[in-house]
N, C-alpha and C positions, 0 to 999 in steps of 0.2 A: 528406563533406558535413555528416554529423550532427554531428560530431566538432568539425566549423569553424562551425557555428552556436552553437553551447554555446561555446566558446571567446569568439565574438564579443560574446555576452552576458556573459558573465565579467570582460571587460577592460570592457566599458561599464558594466556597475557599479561596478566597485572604483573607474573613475577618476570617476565622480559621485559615490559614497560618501564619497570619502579626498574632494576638494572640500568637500560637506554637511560632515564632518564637523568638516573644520580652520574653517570660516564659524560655526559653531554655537557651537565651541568660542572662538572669537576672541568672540563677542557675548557667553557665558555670562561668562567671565572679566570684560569690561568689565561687565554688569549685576551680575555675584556673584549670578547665578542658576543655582540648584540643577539647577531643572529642567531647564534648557536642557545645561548642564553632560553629564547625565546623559542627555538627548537625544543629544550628543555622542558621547557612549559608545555609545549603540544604534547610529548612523549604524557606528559603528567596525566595530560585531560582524556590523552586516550588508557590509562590507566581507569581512570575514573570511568569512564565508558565499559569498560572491563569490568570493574566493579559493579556496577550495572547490570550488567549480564550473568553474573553470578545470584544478586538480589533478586532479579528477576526472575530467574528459573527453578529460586526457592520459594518464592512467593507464588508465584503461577502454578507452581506442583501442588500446591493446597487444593482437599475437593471442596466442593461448593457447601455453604451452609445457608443458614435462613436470609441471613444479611444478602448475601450475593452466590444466587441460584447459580447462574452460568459459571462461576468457577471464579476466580483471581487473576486471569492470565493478562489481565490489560494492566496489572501493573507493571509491567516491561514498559509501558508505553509513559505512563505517568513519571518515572524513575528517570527513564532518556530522555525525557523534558526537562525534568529537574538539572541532570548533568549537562543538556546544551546548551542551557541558560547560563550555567558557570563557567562552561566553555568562551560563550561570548562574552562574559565579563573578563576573562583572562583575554582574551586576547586583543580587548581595548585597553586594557593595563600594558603588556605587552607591547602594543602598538603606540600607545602614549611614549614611552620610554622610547621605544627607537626613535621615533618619531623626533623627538626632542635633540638626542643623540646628532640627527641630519641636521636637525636647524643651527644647532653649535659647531657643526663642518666636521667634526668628527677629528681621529687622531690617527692619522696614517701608520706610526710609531708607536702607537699601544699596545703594550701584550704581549706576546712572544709572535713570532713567525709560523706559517702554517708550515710546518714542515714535513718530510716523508710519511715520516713516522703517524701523524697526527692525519694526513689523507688517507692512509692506511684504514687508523679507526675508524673514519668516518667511513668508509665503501663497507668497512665490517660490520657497522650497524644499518646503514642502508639495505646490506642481504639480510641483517637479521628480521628487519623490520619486513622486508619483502616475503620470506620463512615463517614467519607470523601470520602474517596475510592470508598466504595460500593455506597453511593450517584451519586458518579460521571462516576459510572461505570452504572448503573440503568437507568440514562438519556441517555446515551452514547446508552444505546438496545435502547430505547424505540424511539429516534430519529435519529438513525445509526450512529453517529459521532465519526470518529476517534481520533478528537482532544479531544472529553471527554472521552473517552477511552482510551487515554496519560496519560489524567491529571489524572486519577484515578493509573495507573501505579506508576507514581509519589509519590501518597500518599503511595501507600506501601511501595516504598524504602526509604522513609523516614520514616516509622515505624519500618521497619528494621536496619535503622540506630541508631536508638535511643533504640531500643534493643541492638544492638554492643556497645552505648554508655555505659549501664547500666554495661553490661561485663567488660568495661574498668575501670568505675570508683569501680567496686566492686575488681578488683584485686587491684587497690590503695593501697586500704581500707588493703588487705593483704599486702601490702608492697610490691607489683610489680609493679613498679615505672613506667618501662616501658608501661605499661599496658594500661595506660590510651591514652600515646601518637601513642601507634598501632592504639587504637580504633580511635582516629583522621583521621591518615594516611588512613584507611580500608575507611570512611566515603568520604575523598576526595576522594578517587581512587572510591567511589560508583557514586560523583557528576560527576566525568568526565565519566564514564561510561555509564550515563543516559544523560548527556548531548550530547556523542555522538550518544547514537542510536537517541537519537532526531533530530539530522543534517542530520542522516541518514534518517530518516523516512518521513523529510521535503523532502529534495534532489531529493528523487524519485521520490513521483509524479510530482517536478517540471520538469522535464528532459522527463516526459511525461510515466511513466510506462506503463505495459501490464494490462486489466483488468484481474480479477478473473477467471478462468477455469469457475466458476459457472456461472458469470455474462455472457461469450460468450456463454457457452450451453443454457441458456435463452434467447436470442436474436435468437441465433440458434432455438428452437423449438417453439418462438412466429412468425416468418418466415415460417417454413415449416408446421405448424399450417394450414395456408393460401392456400384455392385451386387453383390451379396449379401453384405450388411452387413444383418443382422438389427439390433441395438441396440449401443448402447455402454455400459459403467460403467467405473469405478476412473479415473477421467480424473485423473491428476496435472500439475501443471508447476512448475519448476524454474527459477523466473527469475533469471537473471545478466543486468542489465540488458538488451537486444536482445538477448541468447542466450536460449533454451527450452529445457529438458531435459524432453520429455513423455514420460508413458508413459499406455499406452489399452490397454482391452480389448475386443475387437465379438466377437461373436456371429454365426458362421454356419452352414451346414448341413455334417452332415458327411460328407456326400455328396458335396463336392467332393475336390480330389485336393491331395496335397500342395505340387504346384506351382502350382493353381491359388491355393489358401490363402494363398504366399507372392507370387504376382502381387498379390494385393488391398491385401494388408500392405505391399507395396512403395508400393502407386497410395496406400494412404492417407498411408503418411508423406509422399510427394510431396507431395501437396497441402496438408497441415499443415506442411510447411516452407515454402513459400510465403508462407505467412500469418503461421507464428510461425516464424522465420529458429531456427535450430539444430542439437538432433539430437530424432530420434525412435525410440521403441520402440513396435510394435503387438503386441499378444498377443493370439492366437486361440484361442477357446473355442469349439471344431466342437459345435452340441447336435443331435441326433436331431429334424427337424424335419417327420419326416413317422410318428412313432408316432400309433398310433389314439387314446391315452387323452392325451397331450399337452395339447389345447385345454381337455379337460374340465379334467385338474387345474390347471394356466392357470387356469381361471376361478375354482375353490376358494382355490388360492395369492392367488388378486388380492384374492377378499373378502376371506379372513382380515385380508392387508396392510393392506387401503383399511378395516377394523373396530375396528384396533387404534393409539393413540395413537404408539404406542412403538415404529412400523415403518413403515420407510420408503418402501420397491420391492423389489422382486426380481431377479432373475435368474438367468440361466445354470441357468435349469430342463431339464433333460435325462433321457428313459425310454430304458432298453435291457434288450434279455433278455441271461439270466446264469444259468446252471448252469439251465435247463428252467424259472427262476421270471421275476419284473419286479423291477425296480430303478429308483428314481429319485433324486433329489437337486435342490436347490434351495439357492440362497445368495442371503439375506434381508441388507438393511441397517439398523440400526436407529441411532436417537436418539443421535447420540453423549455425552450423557453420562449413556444407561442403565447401571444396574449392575449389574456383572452374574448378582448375584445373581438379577435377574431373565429372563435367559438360558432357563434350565429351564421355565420358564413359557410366557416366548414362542415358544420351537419347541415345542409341545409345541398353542400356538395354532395353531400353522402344520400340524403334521406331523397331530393328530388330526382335522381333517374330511374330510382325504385318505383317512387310512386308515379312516374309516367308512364311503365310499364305495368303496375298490377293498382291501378287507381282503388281498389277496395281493401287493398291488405293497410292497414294504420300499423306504419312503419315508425321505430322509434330511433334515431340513434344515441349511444352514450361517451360522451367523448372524456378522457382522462390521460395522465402521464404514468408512462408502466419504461423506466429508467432498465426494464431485463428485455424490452421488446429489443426484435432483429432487425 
């Protein structure tokens, strides 16, 4: 169903686009306006982005095979790289041309006159392109997709442009010759502009981004949801578009039994596939939740943390005895782009007011970057 909503948006663009654009390009011709011209070319590239979205939603709909487990879905993202790379090449082609157009002063007297008739059209594809938009942006809530949530983007800078066109060919029309060729120039400097955050927006999640603050707080309290699930950290996720690859760590007593540990681990992924459809991994970090000195150093560990700029939370604090003496350990997150030359320092914040208070406990701490900490 998600599959044939994305399709359906896809074929309704492309067949308004390739319309808009041959209307645009038929008027630009008869006025010998740059701008309009060059509006033409945006209508095109958001075609081709359209195109795009159609490629991708067939491609993504493939299930997974030996080559590629997690499924196909990031070809969306490979596809709209391809198209905003051609995007910016059009619109230095584009902007070449106007550009030239300015330097020879232009021809106030070129082409016919913008007249009623011709303002007309342009407001009537302005609303079309806006009616597009909101189309594509409508399907984009109702089935999450980022890539119709672009192409909706799309249609408005192309209504925008086609406003800046009207501006240009109305100064003509006053004998501001130039006018028309800025309007050009403005519309390529729009395509390369929307071209690039599209290579940008492709890029990232290839390269593997962080999820949403929102999406780990839910992971996080579908986890600690779960009875005895002391806390969670290390929350990863692995998005192939509607596929997850998460992985989690909780925290519980290690007091229960192996099979108990592996009933929880089961109930949590359950419910984390529910929400985020894929696979899951939970890993169990059993800590000693009923030692005597526990809370106390808990309470040290927490000042230190909550005292020092440069750290973040803690966890997975655990005491046990060991050869007749006490042993603890502790694993601290800090700042990620502490250096770490200053490593030595900061556990050294951590590890000495422990040990001025229980001198015989050999206190460990482990310092690392956990990018899901709060």
């Amino acid at each position: 169903v998600r599959s044939r909503y994305g399709l359906l948006e896809g074929w309704v663009s492309v067949v308004g686009n390739l319309l808009l654009a041959a209307a645009k390009a038929a008027l630009g011709l008869s006025l010998q306006s740059a701008g309009l011209i060059a509006d033409a070319v945006h209508s095109l590239s958001d075609m081709a982005s359209s195109v795009v979205v159609i490629l991708s939603f067939r491609i993504s709909s493939k299930p997974p095979d030996p080559e590629h487990p997690f499924g196909h879905a990031k070809a969306e993202y490979v596809a709209t790289l391809v198209v905003a790379l051609l995007m910016i090449v059009a619109g230095f082609q584009v902007g070449e041309d106007a550009a030239l157009g300015l330097l020879r002063g232009g021809s106030a007297g070129a082409g016919l006159p913008l007249t009623w008739g011709v303002f007309a059209a342009l407001v009537l594809m302005i609303a079309a392109k806006e009616a597009l938009g909101g189309f594509s942006r409508t399907l984009g809530r109702m089935i999450g997709s980022g890539a119709l949530a672009a192409d909706a983007w799309h249609h408005r800078t192309d209504a925008l442009s086609t406003a800046i066109v009207i501006v240009g060919l109305g100064g003509r029309n006053l004998g501001i010759a130039w006018l028309d060729g800025a309007a050009g120039l403005l519309v390529a400097l729009w395509i390369v502009y929307t071209g690039t955050r599209m290579a940008l927006d492709a890029v990232s999640p290839l390269l593997g981004e962080m999820a949403p603050p929102e999406e780990i707080e839910a992971l996080r309290q579908i986890a600690q949801a779960v009875p005895g699930v002391v806390s969670t950290h290390d929350i990863k996720v692995h998005s192939y578009g509607t596929f997850h690859f998460t992985t989690l760590h909780c925290e519980l007593s290690d007091r229960l039994d192996v099979h108990k540990m592996h009933e929880i681990s089961v109930l949590i992924e359950t419910r984390i596939l529910k929400r985020f459809p894929g696979e899951c991994v939970v890993h169990m970090d059993p800590v000693n939740l009923y030692h005597p000195l526990l809370h106390r150093v808990s309470d040290i560990v927490k000042d230190a943390v909550v005292a020092h700029p440069l750290l973040v939370e803690f966890r997975d604090l655990n005491l046990w005895g060991e050869n007749g003496g006490e042993r603890g350990e502790v694993e601290v997150s800090v700042v990620p782009d502490t250096p770490e030359a200053a490593y030595a320092e900061l556990r050294a914040h951590v590890v000495d007011p422990v040990r001025e208070q229980f001198p015989a406990l050999d206190f460990t701490v482990h310092l690392k970057v956990d990018f899901s900490a709060a």
